[in-house]
C-alpha positions as CSV (number, residue, x, y, z in Angstrom):
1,X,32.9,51.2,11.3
2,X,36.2,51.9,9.9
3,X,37.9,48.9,11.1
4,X,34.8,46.6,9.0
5,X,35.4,48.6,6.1
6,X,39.0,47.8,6.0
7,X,38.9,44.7,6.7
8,X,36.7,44.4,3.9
9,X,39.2,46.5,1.5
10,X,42.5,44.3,2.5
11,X,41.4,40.7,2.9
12,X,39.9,37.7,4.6
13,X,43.3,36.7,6.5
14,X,42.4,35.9,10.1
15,X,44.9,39.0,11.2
16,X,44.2,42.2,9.7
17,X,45.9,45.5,10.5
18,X,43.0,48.4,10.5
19,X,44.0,51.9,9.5
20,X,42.8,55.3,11.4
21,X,42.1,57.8,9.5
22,X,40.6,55.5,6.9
23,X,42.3,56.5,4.1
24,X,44.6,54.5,1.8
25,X,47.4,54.9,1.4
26,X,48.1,56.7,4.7
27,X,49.7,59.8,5.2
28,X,52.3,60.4,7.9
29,X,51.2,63.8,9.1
30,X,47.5,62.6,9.2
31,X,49.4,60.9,13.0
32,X,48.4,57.6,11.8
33,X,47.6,54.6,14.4
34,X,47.7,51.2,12.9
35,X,46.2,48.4,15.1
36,X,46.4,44.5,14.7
37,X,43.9,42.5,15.1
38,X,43.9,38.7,15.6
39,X,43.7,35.4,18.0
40,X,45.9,35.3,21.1
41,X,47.3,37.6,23.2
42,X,47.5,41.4,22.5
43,X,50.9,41.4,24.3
44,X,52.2,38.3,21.8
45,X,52.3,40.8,18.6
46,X,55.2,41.6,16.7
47,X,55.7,44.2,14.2
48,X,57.4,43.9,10.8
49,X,58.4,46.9,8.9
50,X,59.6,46.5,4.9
51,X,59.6,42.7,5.4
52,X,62.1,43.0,8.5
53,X,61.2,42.0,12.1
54,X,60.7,45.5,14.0
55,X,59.0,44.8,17.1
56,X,59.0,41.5,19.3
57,X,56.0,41.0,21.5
58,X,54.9,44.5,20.8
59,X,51.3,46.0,21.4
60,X,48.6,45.3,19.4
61,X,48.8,49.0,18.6
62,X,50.6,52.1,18.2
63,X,51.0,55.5,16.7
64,X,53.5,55.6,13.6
65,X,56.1,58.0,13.6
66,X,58.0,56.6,10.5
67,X,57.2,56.2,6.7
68,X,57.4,52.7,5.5
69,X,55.5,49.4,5.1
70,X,54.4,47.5,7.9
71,X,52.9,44.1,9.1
72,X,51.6,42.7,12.4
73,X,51.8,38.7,13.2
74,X,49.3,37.2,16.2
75,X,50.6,33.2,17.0
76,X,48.7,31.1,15.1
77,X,46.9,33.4,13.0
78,X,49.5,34.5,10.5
79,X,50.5,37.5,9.2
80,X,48.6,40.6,8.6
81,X,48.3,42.5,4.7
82,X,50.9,45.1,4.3
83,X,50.1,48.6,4.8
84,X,52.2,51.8,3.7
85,X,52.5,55.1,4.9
86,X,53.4,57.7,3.0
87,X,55.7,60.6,3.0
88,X,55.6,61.9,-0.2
89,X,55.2,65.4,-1.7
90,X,51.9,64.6,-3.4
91,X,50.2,61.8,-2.8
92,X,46.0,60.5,-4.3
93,X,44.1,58.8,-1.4
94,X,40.9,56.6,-1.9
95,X,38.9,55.5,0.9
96,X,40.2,52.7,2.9
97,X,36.7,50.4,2.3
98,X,35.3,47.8,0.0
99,X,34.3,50.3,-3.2
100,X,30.6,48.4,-4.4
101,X,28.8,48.8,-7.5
102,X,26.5,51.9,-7.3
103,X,28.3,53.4,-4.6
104,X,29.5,57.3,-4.7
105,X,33.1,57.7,-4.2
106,X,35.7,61.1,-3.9
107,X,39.6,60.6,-4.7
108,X,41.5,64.0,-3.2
109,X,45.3,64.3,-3.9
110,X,47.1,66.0,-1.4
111,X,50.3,68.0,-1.2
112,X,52.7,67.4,2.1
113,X,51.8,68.5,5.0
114,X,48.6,70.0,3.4
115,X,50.6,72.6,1.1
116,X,48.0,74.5,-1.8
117,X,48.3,72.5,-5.2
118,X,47.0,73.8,-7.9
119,X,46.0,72.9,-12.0
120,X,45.4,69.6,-10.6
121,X,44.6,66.6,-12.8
122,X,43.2,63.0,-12.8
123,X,44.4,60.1,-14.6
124,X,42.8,56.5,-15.0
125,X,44.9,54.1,-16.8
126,X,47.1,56.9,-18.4
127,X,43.6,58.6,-19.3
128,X,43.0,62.2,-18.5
129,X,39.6,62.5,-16.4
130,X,39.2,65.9,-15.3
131,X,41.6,69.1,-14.8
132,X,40.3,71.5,-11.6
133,X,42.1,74.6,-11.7
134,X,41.8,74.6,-7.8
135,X,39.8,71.9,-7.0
136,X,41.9,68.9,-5.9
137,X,38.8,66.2,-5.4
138,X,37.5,63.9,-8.4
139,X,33.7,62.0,-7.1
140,X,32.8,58.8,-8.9
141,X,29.7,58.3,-9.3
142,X,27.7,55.8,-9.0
143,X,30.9,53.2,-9.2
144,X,31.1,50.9,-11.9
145,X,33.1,47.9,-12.5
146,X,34.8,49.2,-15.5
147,X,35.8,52.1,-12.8
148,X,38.3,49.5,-11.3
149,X,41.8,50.1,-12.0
150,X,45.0,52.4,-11.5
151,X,44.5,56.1,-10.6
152,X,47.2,58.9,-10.6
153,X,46.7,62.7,-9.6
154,X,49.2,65.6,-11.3
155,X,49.5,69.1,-10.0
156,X,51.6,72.3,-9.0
157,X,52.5,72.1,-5.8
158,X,53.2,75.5,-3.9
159,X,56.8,76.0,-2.6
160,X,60.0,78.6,-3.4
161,X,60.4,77.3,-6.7
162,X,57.1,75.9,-8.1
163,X,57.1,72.6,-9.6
164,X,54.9,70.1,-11.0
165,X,54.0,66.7,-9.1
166,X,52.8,63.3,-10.1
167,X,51.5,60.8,-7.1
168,X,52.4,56.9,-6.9
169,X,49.5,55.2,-8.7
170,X,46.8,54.0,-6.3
171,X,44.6,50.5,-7.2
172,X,41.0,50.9,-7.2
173,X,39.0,47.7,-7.3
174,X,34.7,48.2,-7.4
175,X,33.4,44.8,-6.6
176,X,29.9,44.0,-7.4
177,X,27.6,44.4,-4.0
178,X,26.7,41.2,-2.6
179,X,23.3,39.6,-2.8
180,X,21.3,40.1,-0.1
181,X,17.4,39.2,0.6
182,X,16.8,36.5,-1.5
183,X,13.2,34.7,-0.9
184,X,10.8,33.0,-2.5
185,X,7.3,33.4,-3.6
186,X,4.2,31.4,-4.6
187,X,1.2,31.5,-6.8
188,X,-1.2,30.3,-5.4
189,X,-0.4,31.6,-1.9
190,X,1.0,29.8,1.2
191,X,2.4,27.8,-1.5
192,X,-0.7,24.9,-0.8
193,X,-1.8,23.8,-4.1
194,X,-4.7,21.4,-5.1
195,X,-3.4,18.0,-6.6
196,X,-3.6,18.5,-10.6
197,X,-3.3,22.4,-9.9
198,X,-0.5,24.4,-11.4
199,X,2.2,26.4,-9.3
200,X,4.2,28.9,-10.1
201,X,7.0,29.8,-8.0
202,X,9.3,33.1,-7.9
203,X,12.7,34.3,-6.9
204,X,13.7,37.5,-6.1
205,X,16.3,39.3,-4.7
206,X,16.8,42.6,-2.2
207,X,19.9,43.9,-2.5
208,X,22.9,43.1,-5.3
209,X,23.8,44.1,-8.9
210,X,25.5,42.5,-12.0
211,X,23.5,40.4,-13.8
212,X,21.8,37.9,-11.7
213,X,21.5,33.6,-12.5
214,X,18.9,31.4,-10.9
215,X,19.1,27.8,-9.8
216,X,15.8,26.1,-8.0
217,X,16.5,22.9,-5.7
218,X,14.1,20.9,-3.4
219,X,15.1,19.0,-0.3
220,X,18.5,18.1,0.1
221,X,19.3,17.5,-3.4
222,X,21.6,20.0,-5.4
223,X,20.3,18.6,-8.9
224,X,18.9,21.8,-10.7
225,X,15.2,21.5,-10.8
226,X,15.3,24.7,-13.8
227,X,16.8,28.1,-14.0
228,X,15.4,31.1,-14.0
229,X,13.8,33.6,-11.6
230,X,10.6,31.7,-11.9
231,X,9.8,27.8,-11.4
232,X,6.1,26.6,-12.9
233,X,4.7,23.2,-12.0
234,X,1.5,22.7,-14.7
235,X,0.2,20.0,-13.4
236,X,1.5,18.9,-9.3
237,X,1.8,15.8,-8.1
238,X,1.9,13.8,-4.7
239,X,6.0,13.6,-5.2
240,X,5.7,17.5,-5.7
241,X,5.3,18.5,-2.2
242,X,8.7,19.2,0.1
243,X,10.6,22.4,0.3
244,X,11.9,24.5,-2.6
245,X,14.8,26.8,-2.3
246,X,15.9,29.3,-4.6
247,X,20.0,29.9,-5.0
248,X,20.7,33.6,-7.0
249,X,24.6,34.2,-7.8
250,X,26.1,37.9,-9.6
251,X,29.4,36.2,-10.3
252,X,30.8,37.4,-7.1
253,X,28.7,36.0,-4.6
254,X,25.7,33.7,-3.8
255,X,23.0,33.8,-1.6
256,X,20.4,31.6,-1.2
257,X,16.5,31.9,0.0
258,X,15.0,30.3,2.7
259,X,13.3,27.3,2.1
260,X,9.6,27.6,1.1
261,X,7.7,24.5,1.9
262,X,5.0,23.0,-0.8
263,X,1.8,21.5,0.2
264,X,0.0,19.7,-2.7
265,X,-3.6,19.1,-1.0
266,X,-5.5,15.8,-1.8
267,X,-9.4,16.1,-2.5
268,X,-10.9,13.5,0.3
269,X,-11.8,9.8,-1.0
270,X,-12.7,6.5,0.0
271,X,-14.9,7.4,2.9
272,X,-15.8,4.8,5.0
273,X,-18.2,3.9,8.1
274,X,-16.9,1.6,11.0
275,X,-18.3,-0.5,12.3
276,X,-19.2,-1.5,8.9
277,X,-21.6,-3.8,9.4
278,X,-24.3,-4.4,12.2
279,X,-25.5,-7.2,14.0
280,X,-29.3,-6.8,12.2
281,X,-31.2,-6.8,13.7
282,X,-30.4,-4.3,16.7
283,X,-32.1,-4.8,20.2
284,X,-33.7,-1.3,21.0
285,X,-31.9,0.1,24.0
286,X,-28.6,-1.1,22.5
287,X,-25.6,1.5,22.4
288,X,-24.9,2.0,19.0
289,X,-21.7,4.6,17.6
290,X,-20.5,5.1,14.3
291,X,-17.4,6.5,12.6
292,X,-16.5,8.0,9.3
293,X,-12.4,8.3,7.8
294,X,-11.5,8.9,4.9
295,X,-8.2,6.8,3.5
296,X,-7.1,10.1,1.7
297,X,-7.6,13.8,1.9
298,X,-6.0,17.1,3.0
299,X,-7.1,18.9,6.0
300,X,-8.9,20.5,7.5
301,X,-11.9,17.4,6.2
302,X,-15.2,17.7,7.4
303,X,-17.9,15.3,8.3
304,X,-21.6,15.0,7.5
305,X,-24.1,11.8,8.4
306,X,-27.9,11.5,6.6
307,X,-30.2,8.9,7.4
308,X,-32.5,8.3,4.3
309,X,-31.2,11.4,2.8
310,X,-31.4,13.9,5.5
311,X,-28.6,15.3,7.6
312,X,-28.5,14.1,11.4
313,X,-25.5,15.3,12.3
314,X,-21.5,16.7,12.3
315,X,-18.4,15.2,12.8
316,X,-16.7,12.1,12.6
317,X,-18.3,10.1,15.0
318,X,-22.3,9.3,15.0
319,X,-23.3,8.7,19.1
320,X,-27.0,7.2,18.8
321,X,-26.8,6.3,22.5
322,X,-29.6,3.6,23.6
323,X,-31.5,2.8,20.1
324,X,-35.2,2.8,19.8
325,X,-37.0,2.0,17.0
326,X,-37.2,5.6,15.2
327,X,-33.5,5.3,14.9
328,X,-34.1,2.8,11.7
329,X,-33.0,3.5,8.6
330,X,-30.2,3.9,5.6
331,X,-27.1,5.7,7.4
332,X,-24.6,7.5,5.0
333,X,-21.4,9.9,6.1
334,X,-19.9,12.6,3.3
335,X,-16.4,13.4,3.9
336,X,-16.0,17.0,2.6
337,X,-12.5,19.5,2.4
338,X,-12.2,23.0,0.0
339,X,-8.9,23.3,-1.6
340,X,-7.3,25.8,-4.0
341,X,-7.1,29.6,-2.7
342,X,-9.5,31.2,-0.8
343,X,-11.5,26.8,-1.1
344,X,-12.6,28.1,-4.1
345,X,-12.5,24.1,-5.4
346,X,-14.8,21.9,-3.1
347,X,-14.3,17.8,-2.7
348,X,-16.8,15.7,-1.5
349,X,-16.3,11.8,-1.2
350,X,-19.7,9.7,-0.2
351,X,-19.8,6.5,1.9
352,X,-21.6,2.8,1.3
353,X,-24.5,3.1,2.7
354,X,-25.3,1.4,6.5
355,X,-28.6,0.0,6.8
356,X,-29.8,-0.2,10.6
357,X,-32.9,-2.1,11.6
358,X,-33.9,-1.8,15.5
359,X,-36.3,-4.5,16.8
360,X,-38.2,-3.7,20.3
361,X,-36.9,-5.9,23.1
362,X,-40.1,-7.8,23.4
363,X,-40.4,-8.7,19.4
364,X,-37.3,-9.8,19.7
365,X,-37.2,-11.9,22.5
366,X,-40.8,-13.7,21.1
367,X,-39.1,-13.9,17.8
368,X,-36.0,-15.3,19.1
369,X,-38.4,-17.7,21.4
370,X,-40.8,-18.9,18.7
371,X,-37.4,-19.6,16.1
372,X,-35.7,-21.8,18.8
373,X,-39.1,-23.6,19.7
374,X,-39.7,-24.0,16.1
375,X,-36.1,-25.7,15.6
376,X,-36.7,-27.7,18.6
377,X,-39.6,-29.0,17.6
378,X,-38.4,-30.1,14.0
379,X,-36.0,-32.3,15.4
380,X,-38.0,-33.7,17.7
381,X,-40.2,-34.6,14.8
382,X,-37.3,-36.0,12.8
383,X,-35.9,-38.1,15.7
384,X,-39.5,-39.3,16.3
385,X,-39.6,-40.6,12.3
386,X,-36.2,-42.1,12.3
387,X,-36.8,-44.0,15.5
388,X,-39.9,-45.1,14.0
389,X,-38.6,-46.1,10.8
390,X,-36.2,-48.3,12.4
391,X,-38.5,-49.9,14.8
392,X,-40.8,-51.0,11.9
393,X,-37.7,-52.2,9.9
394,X,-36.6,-54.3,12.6
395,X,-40.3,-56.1,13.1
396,X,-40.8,-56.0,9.2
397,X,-37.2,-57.9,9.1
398,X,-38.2,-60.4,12.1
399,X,-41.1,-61.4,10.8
400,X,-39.9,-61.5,7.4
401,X,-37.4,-64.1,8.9
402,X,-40.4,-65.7,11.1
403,X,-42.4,-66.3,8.1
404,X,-40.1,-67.7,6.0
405,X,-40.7,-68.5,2.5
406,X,-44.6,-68.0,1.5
407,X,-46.6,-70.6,1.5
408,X,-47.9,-72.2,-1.7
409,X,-51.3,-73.2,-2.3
410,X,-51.7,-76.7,-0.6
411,X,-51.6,-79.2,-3.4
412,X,-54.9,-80.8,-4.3
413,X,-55.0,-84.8,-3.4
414,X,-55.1,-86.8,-6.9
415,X,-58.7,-88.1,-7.7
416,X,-59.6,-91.2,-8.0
417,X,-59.9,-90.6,-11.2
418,X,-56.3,-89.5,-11.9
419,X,-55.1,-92.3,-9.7
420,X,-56.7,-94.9,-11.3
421,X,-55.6,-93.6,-15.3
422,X,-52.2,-92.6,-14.1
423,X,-52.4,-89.0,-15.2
424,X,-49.4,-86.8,-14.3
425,X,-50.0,-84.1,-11.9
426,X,-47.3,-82.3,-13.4
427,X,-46.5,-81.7,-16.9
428,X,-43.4,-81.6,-19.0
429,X,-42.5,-77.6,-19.1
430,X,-44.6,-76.4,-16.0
431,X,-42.2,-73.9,-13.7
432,X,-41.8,-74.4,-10.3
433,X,-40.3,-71.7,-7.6
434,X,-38.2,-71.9,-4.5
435,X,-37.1,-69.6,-2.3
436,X,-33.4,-69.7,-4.2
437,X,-34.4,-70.8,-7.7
438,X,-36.8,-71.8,-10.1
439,X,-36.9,-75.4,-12.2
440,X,-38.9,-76.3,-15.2
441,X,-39.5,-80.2,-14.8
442,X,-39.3,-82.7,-17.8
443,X,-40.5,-86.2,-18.6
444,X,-42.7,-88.5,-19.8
445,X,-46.5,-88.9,-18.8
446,X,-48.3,-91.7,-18.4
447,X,-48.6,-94.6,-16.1
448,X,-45.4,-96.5,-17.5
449,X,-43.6,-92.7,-17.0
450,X,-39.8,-93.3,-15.7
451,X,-37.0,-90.6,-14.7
452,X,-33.6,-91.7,-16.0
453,X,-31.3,-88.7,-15.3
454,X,-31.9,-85.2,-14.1
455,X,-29.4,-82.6,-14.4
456,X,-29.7,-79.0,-13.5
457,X,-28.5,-75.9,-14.8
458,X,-28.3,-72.0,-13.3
459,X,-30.2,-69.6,-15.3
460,X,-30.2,-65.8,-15.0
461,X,-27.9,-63.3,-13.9
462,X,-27.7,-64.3,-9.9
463,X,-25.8,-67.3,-9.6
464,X,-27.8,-68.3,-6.5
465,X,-31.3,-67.6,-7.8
466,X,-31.7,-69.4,-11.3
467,X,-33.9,-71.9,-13.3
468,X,-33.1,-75.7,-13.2
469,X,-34.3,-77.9,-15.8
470,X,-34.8,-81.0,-15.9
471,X,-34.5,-82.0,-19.9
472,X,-37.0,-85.4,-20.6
473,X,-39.7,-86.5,-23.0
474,X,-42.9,-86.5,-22.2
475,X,-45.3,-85.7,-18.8
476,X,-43.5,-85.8,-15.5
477,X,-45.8,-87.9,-13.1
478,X,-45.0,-85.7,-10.2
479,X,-42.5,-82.9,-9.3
480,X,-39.3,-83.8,-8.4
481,X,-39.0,-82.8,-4.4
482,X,-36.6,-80.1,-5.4
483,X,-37.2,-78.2,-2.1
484,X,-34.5,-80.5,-0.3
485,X,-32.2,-80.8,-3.3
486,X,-31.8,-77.0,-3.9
487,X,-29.8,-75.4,-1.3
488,X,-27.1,-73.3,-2.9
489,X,-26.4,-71.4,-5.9
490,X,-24.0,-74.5,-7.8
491,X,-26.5,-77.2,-8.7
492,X,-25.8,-80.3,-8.4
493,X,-26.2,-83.8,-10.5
494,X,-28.8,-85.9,-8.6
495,X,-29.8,-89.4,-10.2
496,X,-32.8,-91.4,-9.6
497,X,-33.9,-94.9,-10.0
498,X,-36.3,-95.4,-12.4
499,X,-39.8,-96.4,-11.2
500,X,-43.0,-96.4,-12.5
501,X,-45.5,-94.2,-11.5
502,X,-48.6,-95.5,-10.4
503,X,-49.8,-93.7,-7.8
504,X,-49.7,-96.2,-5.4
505,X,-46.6,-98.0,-6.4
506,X,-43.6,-98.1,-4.2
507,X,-41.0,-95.5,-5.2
508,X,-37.2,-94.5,-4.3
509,X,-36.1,-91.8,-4.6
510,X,-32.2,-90.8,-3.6
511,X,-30.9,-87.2,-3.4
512,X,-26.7,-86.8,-2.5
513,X,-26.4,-85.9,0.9
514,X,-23.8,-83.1,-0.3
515,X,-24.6,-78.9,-0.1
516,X,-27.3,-79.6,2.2
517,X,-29.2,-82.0,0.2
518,X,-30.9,-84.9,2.2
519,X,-32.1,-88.5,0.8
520,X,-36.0,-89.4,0.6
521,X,-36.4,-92.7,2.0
522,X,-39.1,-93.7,-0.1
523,X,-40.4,-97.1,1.3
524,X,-44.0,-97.3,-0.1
525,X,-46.2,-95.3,-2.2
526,X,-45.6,-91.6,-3.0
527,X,-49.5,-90.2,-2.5
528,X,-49.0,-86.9,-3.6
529,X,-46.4,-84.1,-5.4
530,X,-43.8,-83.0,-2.9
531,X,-45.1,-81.0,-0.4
532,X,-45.1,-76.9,-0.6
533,X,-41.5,-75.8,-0.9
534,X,-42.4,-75.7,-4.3
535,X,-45.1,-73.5,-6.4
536,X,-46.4,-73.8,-9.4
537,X,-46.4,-70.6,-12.0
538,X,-47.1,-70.2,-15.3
539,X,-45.8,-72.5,-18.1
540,X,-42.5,-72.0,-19.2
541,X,-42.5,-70.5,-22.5
């Protein structure tokens, strides 16, 4: 214990040289053994004595038999703080240990060899303390720092001729005791707090004095979060959490706590079910299993399901095994966790709602039979109308094409009547159709009626189907025989010779052979209007 103490007292050099008895400075008759301690080997010490070499490759101890200062040197660890021993007729002795704040401690001046003293005295700093008519001890108590400094003991020491003695100042030094037990606490407990909750965190400390400074760090990071021996949060955050450490300092020394880790706890949201949606509907005798989470929430979280309102079951997962039809219904899961000390603050977090429809195997499998014939039959149906509608286009188309143009009334044979007057059978203005266009027929009437030009002309908005007339004064005798002449869309200028029309005169009548037209040989009488190709309509207006 005494070699801590003074290695405490004289230094943090890696040799030290411990004194026994511990008492400083030491006395020669106390037989004082001085002892070096340090790396290497014990044998490898050597010994200085008022700063000369005294001993090579002494031991690491000995007993001194000589006043004087001395050192001790280990290889590679230096050299030792000096220690003196003293010879003198009256010396003050403290003890050889680190002096702390609050501690008790007893200076005692001694004469040589233990000779009485007497009206001895006590001196700090040239200030008289006490006087002890016999006493020769002075206690401090409890140590201060201001008790730090240089002490001095007076008194008559007893010999043939009495004589007053003063003692060699002695250094005192009170250091401030180290801090010791720092740790940190937390309101509310354990340090878990709900997320918006406030948290208040303290730091105390065991064992120290002087006046004490806070710093409060989290993590690995040195920046000051506040001073203080108390740290409040009002209102935590996610980026709260981590560890918090507390670091307290006296202006001698520092000690730090040991980290106290911070759980901010989330209230549980977003709950959802998975699957999340079901093939609807469900075959009974299907497996079905469902599964509630939760994207956020501090544990421990707990799980409720309802079906139309009523609780089923607990836990995260929902087994229904093989489904039957009783297992219908409106599923829901409610994700629950208590938070704050003791749960005192509850969270709950609802899911959509699952809607699950179980069909019996038969019903379905009818269903699913009756839908497919159904569809089946539809386009049966449809195929059946489009052949059909296609098979009656083609005929309507053939014998559209068969037919040809529809036929025109059959003209009526001139009477005898008209033949023997000469009356036109066709007017000037009458309208005649064709298959491609329409004319409108001019002349003259009469028996002496002649055509000396006729030239056509495309009416309408077709170029191919338009009205052709034929500009003349007076009754036409007979329709031109326009059925041959008009075969395209671009009429043509046909000219005629001029003949009278009786109806049994000889007549000639000349088409060009161009577009499709053909010639009319016309070698005898002309009996009747050109045959049907052409049909009369109503007069043109």
């Amino acid at each position: 214990m005494a070699g801590k103490v003074t290695l405490l007292l004289w230094g943090t050099q890696t040799t030290q040289l411990l004194v026994q008895p511990p008492w400083t400075p030491p006395v020669l008759w106390d037989r004082v053994t001085l002892t070096c301690q340090g790396s290497g080997t014990a044998a490898a010490t050597t010994w200085y004595k008022d700063g000369q070499r005294w001993w090579l490759q002494g031991p690491d101890r000995f007993r001194v038999t000589e006043s004087g200062t001395y050192q001790c040197d280990r290889p590679g660890t230096g050299l030792s703080p000096s220690v003196s021993v003293s010879n003198d007729r009256l010396v003050l002795q403290v003890p050889a240990r680190s002096l702390m704040e609050g501690d008790t401690v007893t200076l005692r001046c001694r004469s040589w060899k233990d000779k009485p003293v007497t009206s001895v005295s006590f001196y700090h700093e040239e200030k008289q303390l006490q006087q002890f008519r016999n006493g020769t001890e002075l206690s401090l108590s409890p140590l201060r720092l201001l008790d730090s400094g240089r002490y001095r003991c007076r008194g008559c020491v007893y010999s043939v001729f009495s004589q007053w003695k003063e003692s060699a100042p002695v250094k005192v030094t009170v250091h401030r005791v180290p801090l010791s037990g720092v740790s940190v606490s937390a309101q509310p407990p354990r340090a878990q707090v709900a997320l918006g909750d406030r948290l208040v965190l303290s730091c105390t400390v065991a064992a120290g004095t002087g006046p004490l400074s806070f710093s409060w760090h989290r993590g690995d990071s040195w920046a000051p979060l506040g001073t203080g021996p108390h740290l409040e949060l009002h209102h935590v955050g996610d980026n709260d959490s981590g560890h918090y450490q507390c670091r307290a300092s006296n202006g001698h020394s520092v000690a730090e706590s040991v980290p106290l880790n911070v759980t901010i706890l989330v209230p549980v949201a977003n709950a959802t079910i998975s699957p999340g949606a079901l093939a609807q509907p469900v075959r009974a005798g299907d497996p079905v299993t469902l599964r509630c989470s939760v994207q956020v929430g501090s544990a421990p979280v707990t799980f409720t399901w309802l079906r139309n309102g009523s609780d089923v079951a607990r836990g995260p997962l929902l087994e229904l095994g093989d489904v039957h039809v009783g297992h219908s219904g409106t599923y829901q899961c409610v994700a629950t966790n208590q938070l704050g000390q003791d749960g005192h603050r509850v969270f709950r977090a609802f899911s959509p709602e699952l809607a699950l429809t179980v069909t019996p195997r038969g019903h379905w499998d009818t269903a699913v039979a009756a839908g497919v014939g159904g569809s089946l039959l539809f386009l049966v149906l449809l195929v059946g109308v489009i052949v059909g509608w296609h098979r009656w286009h083609c005929l309507a188309s053939r014998k559209h094409e068969e037919r040809g143009p529809p036929a025109c009334p059959p003209p009526e044979p001139p009477s005898d009547q008209h033949r023997a007057a000469g009356t036109p059978l066709a007017t000037a203005g009458a309208r005649w159709h064709l298959r491609e266009c329409a004319v409108t027929l001019g002349g003259t009437g009469g028996t002496g009626g002649t055509h000396t030009r006729v030239s056509r002309r495309p009416v309408g908005a077709h170029p191919a189907r338009g009205h052709q007339e034929l500009p003349a004064a007076g009754p036409v005798p007979c329709p031109w025989p326009l059925g041959a002449a008009m075969a395209s869309g671009s009429c043509q200028q046909l000219a005629l010779s001029s003949r009278p029309w009786p109806p049994g005169a000889a007549s000639s009548w000349s088409c060009p052979p161009a577009r499709g037209h053909r010639e009319l040989p016309a070698a005898g009488p002309v009996p009747h209007p050109w045959p049907p190709p052409l049909c009369p309509s109503e007069p043109h207006k």
